[in-house]
MDAnalysis code that builds the backbone (N, CA, C; Angstrom):
import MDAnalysis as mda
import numpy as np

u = mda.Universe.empty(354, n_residues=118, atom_resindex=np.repeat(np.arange(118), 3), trajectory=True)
u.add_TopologyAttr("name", ["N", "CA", "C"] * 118)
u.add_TopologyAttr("resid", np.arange(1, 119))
u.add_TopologyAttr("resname", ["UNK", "UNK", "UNK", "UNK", "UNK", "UNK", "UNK", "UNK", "UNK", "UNK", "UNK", "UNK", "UNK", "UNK", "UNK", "UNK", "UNK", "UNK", "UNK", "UNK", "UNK", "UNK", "UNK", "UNK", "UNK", "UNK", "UNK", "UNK", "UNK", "UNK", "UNK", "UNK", "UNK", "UNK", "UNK", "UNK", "UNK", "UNK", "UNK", "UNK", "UNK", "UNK", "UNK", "UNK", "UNK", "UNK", "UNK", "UNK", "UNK", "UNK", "UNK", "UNK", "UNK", "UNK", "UNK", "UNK", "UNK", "UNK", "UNK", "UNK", "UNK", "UNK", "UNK", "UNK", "UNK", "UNK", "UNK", "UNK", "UNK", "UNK", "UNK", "UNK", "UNK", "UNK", "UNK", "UNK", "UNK", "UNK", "UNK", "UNK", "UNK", "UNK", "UNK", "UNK", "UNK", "UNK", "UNK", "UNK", "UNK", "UNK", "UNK", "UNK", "UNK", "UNK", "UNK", "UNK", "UNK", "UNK", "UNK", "UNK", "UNK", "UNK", "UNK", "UNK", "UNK", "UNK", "UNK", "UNK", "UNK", "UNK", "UNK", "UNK", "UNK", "UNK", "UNK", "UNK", "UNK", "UNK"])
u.atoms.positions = np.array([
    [141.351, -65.671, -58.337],
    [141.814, -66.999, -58.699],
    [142.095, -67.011, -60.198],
    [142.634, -67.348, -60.017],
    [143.658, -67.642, -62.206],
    [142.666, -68.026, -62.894],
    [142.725, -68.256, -64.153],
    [141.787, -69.144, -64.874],
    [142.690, -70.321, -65.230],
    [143.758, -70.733, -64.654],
    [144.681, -71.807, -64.954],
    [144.095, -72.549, -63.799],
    [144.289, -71.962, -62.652],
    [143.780, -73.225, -61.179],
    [142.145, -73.550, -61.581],
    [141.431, -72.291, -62.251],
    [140.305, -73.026, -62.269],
    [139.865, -73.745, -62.904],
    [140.563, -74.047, -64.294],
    [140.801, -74.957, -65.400],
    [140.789, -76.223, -64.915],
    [142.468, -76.055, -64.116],
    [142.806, -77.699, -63.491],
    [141.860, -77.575, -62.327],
    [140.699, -76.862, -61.547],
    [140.057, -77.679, -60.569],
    [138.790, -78.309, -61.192],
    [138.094, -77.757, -62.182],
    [137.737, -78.389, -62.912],
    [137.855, -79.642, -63.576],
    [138.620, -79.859, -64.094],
    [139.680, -80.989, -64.940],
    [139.303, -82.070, -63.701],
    [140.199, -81.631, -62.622],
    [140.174, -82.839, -61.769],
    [138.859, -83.435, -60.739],
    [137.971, -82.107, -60.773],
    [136.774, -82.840, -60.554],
    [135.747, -83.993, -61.693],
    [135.826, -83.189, -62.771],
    [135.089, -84.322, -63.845],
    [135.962, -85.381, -63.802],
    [137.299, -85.346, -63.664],
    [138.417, -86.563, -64.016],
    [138.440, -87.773, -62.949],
    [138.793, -86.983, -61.448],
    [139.203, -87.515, -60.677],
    [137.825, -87.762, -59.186],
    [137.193, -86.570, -59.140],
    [136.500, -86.918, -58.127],
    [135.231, -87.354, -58.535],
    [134.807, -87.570, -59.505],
    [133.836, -88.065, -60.452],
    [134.022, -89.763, -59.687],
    [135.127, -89.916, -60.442],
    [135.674, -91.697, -60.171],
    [135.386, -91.754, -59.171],
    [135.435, -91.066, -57.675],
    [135.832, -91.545, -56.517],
    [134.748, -91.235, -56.243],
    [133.431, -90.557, -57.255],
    [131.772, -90.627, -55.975],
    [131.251, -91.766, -55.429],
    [132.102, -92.742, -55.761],
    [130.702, -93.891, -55.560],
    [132.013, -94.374, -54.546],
    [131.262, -95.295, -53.051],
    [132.187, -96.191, -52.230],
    [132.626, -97.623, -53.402],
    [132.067, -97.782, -53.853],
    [132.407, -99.233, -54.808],
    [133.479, -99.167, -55.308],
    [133.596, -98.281, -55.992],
    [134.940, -97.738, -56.803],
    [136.374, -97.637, -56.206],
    [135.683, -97.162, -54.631],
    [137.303, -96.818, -54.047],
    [136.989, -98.273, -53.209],
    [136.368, -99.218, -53.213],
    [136.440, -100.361, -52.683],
    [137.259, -101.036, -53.735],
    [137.068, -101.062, -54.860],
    [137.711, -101.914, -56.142],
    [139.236, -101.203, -55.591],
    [139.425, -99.779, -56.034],
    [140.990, -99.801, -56.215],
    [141.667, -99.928, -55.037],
    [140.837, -99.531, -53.508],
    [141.741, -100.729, -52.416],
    [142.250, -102.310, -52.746],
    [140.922, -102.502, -53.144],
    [141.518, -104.036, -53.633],
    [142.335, -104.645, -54.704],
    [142.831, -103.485, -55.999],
    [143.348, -103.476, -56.726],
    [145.214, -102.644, -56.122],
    [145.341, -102.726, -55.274],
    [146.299, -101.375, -54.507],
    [147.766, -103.107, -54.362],
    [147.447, -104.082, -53.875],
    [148.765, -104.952, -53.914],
    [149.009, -106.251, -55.087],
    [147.658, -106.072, -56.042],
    [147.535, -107.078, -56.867],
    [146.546, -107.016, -58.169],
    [146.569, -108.121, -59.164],
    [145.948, -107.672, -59.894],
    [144.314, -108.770, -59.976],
    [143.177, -108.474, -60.569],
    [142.100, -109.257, -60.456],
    [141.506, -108.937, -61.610],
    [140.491, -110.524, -61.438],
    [140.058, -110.361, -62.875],
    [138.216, -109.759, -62.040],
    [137.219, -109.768, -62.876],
    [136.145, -108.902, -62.452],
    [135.588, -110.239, -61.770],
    [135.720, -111.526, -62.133],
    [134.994, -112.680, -61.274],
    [135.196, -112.674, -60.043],
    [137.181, -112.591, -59.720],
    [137.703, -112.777, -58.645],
    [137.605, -110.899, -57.679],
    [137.424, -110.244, -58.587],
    [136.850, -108.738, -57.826],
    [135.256, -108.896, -57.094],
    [134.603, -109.430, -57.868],
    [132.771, -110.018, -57.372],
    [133.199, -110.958, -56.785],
    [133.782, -111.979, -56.453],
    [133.539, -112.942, -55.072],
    [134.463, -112.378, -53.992],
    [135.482, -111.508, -53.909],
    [135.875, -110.925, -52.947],
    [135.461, -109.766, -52.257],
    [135.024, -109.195, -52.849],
    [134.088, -107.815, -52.720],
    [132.375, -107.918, -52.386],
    [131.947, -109.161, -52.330],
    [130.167, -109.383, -52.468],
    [129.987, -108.643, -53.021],
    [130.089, -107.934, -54.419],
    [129.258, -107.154, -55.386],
    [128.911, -108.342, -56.371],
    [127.819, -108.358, -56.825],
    [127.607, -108.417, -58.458],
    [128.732, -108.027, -59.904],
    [128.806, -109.202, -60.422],
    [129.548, -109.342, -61.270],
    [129.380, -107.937, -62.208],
    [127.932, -107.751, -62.753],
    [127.785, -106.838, -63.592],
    [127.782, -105.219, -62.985],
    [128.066, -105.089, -61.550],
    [128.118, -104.215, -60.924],
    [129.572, -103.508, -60.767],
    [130.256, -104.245, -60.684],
    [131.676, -104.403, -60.645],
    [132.156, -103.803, -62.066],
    [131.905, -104.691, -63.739],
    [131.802, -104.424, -64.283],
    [131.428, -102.966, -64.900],
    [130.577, -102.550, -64.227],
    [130.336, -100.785, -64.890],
    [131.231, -100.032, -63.937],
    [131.478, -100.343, -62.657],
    [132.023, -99.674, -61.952],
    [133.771, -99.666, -62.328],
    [134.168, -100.896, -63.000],
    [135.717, -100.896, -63.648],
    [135.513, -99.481, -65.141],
    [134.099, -99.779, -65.534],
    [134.119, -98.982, -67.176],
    [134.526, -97.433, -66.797],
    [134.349, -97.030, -65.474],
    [134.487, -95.443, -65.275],
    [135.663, -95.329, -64.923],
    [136.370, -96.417, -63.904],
    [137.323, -96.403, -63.146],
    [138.598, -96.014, -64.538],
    [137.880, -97.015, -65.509],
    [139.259, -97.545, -66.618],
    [139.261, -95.827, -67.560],
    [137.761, -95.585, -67.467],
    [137.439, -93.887, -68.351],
    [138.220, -92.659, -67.894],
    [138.710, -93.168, -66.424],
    [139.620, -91.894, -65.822],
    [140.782, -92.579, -65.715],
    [141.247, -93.244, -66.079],
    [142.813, -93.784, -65.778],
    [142.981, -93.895, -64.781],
    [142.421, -94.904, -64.137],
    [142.412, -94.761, -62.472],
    [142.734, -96.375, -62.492],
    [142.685, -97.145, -63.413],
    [142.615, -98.505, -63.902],
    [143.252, -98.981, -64.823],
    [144.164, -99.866, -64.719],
    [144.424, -100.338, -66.530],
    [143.996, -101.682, -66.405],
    [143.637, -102.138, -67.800],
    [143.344, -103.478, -68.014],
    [144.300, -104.148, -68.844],
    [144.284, -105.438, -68.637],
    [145.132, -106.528, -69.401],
    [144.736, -107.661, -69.736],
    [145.139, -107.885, -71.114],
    [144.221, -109.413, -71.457],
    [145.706, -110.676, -71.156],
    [144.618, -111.133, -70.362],
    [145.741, -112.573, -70.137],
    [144.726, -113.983, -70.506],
    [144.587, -114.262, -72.076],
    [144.555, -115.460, -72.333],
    [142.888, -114.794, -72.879],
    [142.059, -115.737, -72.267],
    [140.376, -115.192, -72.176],
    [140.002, -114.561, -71.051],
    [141.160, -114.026, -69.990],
    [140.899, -113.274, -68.978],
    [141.667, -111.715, -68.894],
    [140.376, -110.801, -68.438],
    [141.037, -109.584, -68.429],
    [141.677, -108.852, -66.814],
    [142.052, -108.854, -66.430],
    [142.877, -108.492, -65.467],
    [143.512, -106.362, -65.392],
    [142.622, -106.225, -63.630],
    [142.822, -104.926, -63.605],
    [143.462, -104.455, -62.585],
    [144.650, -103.626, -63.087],
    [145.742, -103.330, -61.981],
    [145.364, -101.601, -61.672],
    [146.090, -101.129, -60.870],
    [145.915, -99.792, -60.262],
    [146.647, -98.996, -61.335],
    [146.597, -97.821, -62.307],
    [147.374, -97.096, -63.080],
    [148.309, -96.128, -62.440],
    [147.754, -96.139, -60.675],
    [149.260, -95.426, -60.694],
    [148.752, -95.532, -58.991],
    [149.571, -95.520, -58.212],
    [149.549, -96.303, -56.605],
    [149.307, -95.013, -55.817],
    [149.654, -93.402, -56.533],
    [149.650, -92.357, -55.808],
    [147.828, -92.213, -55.378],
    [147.047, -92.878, -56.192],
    [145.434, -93.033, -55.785],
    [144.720, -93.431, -54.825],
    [145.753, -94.129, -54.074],
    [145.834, -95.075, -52.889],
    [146.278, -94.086, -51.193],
    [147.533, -93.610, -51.650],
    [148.421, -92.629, -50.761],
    [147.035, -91.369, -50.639],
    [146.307, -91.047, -51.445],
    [145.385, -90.112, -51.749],
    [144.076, -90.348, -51.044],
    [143.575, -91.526, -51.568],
    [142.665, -92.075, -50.402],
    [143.359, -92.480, -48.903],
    [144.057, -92.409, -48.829],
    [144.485, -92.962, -47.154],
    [144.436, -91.513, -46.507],
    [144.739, -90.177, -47.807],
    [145.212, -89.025, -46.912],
    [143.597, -88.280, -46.371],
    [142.833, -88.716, -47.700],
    [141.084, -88.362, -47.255],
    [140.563, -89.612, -46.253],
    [140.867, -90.079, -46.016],
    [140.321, -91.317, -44.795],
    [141.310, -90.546, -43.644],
    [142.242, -89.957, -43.520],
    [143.213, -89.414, -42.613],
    [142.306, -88.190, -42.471],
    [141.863, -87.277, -43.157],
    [141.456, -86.311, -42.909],
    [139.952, -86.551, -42.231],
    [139.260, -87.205, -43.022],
    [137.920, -88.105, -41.852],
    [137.742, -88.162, -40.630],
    [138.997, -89.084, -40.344],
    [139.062, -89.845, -38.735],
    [139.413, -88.818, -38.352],
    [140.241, -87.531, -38.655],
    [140.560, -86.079, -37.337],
    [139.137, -85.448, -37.742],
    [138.914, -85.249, -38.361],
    [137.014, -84.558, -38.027],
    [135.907, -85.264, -37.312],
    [136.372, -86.493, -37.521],
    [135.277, -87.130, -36.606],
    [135.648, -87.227, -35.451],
    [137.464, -87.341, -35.271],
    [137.941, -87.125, -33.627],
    [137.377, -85.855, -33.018],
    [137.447, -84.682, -33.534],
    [137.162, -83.060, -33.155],
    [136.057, -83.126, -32.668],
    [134.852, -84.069, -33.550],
    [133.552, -83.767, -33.295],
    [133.095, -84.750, -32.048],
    [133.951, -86.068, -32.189],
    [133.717, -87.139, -30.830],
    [134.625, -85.959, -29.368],
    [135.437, -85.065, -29.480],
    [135.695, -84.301, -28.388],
    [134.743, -83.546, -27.892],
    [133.981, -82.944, -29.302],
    [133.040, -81.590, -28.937],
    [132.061, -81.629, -28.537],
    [131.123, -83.140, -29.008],
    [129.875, -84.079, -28.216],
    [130.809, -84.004, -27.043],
    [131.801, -84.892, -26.903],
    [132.193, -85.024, -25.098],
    [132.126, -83.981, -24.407],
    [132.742, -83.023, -24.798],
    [132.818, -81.738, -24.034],
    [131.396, -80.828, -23.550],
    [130.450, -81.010, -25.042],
    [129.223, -80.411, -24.063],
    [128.774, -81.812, -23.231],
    [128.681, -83.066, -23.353],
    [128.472, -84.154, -22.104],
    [128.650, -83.750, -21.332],
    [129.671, -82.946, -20.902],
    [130.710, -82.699, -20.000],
    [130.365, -81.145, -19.398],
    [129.175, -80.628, -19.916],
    [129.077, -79.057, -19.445],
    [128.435, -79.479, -17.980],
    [128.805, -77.896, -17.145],
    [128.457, -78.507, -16.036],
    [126.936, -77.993, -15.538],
    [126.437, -77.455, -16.855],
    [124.779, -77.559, -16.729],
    [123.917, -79.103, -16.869],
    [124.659, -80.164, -17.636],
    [124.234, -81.012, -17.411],
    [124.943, -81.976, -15.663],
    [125.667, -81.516, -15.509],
    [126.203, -82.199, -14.585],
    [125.298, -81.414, -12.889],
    [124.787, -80.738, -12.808],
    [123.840, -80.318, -12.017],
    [122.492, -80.645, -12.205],
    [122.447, -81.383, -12.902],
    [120.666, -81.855, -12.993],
    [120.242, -82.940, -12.502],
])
């Protein structure tokens, strides 16, 4: 393996999959994916805690996974780039076929015919 791929797999784990350890995080930028919110209106839509939300935007915004905007005395946080979204749908895609494989492979031993003789 290069020391260039292992550079960038590096890179994008501290960068990118860092951001995405926690479910909260990829709960925020679903909800950040058709609109923009401020952290009040992110905590009453989300049932998190205001100040929870809050640290969880400070990492989101630390990887560019977030931008913020001041509108007035309100700050407002949009998605920095929508391909984060297409990305999570493709790891939630990859999920549901492993968990299909494994809901076949439980069925299939259900289905052995050592249990079916007992």
């Amino acid at each position: 393996m290069s020391k260039t791929l292992r550079d960038e797999i590096n890179r994008l784990h501290a960068h990118v999959c860092s951001g995405l350890a926690d479910p909260i995080r990829i709960l925020i930028l679903y909800r950040l994916a058709n609109a923009k919110f401020n952290v009040t209106e992110l905590s009453n839509t989300l049932e998190i805690p205001q100040p929870t939300i809050s640290r969880h935007l400070k990492v989101l915004r630390e990887r560019d996974m977030v931008q913020a905007e001041r509108e007035g005395q309100s700050v407002f946080y949009t998605l920095s780039d929508n391909r984060i979204i297409d990305a999570l749908d493709l790891l939630r895609g990859v999920l549901a076929g492993s968990l299909e494989s494994q809901g076949a492979l439980a069925q299939s031993v259900g289905d052995s015919p050592k249990q079916q003789g007992e």
